[in-house]
N, C-alpha and C positions, 0 to 999 in steps of 0.2 A: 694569845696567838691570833694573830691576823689571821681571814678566807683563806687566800693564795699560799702563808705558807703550811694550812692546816690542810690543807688539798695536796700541795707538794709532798706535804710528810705523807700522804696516803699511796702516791704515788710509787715513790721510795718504798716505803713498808714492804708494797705489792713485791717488790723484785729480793729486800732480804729475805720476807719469808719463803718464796719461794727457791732463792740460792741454798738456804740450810734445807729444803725438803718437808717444813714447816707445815703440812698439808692442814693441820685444824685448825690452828691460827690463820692460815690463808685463806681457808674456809669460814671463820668469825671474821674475817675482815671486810668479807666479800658477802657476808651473808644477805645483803640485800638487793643482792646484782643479779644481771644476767649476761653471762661472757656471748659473744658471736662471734663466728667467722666472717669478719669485714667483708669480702670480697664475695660471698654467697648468699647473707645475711642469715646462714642458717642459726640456732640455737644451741650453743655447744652446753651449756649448764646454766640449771637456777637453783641460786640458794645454798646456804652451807656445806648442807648436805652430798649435794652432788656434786659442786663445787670443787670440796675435799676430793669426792672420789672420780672426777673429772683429773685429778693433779696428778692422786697417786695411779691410779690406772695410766697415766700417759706417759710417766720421764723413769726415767733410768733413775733409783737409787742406789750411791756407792757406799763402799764398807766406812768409808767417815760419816755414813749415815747424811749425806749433802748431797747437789746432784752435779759437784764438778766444778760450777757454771758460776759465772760472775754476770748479773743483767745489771746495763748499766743506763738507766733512764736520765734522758735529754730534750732539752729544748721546749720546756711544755711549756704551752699557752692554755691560760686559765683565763676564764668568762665566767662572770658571776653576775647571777642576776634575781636576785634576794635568795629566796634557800634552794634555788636550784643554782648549780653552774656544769659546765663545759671543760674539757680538757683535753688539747691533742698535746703530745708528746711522742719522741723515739725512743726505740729501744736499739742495744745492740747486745749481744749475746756470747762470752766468750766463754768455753770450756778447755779444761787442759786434765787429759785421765791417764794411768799408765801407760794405755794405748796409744792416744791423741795429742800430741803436741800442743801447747795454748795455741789456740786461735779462736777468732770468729767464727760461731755456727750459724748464726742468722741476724739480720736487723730488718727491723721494720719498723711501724706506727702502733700505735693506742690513741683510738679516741673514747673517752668516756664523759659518762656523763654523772651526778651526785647532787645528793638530796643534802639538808640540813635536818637535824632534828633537833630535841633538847640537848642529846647525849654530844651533839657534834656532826660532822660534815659525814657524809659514808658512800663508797661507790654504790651507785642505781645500774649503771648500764657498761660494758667494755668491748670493745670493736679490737678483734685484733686485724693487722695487716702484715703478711709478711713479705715484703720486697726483695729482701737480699738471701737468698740460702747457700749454706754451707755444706759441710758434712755434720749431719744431724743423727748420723748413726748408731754414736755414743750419748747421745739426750734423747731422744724421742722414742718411744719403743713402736710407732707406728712412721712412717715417714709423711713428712709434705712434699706437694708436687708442686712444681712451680708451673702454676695457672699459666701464666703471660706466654708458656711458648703453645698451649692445646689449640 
């Protein structure tokens, strides 16, 4: 398998595991990263560990044991530049619950960044942005504010 699509499949992976609520696998996949809040730069979680508990502590799980939600990642541009690369892509974010009609809850950006090893390509670094908010009622058990109007 080619860089680009050995990055894309990491990409992807990120939004099944977390659709099914996969919090340990999301957590082994991520285990060498550290997520931020794009737009603060603050430090949301490092490492498996917290990772995990970065996941499950934040979103609604439903009795299908899932959290709803279909993430649908788009548009990424991948930059490789020997064992590190780069990668911005979108996200858009649909849930549909007994309550909630399908719809979009949020879209935004991912920029990340990724190391090579022996084992294979693995997120290093993940920026989130969130541009578009929804009703985020039924996924988030904290809400987001939308910055752009403070």
């Amino acid at each position: 398998m080619d860089d680009v699509t050995a990055i894309t499949n990491l990409l992807y992976r990120y939004g099944e595991l977390l659709d099914a609520a996969d919090f340990v696998s999301l957590g082994e996949l991520l285990a060498a990263c550290t997520l931020y809040d794009g737009e603060s730069g603050t430090v949301l979680a490092h490492g498996s560990e917290e990772i995990r508990g970065f996941f499950a502590g934040g979103v609604t799980v439903y009795r299908d044991s899932t959290l709803r939600t279909k993430h649908v990642i788009t548009n990424p541009i991948i930059e490789i530049n020997g064992e590190d690369a780069s990668a911005r892509s979108m996200y858009t974010v649909l849930q549909a619950t007994d309550e909630l009609p399908l719809q979009v809850i949020i879209a935004g950006r991912y920029n990340d960044r990724f190391s090579c090893s022996p084992e294979g390509w693995q997120f290093t670094e993940r920026r989130y942005y969130a541009d578009l908010l929804g009703d985020l009622s039924h996924h988030l058990k904290l809400q987001l504010t939308d910055r752009r109007d403070d």
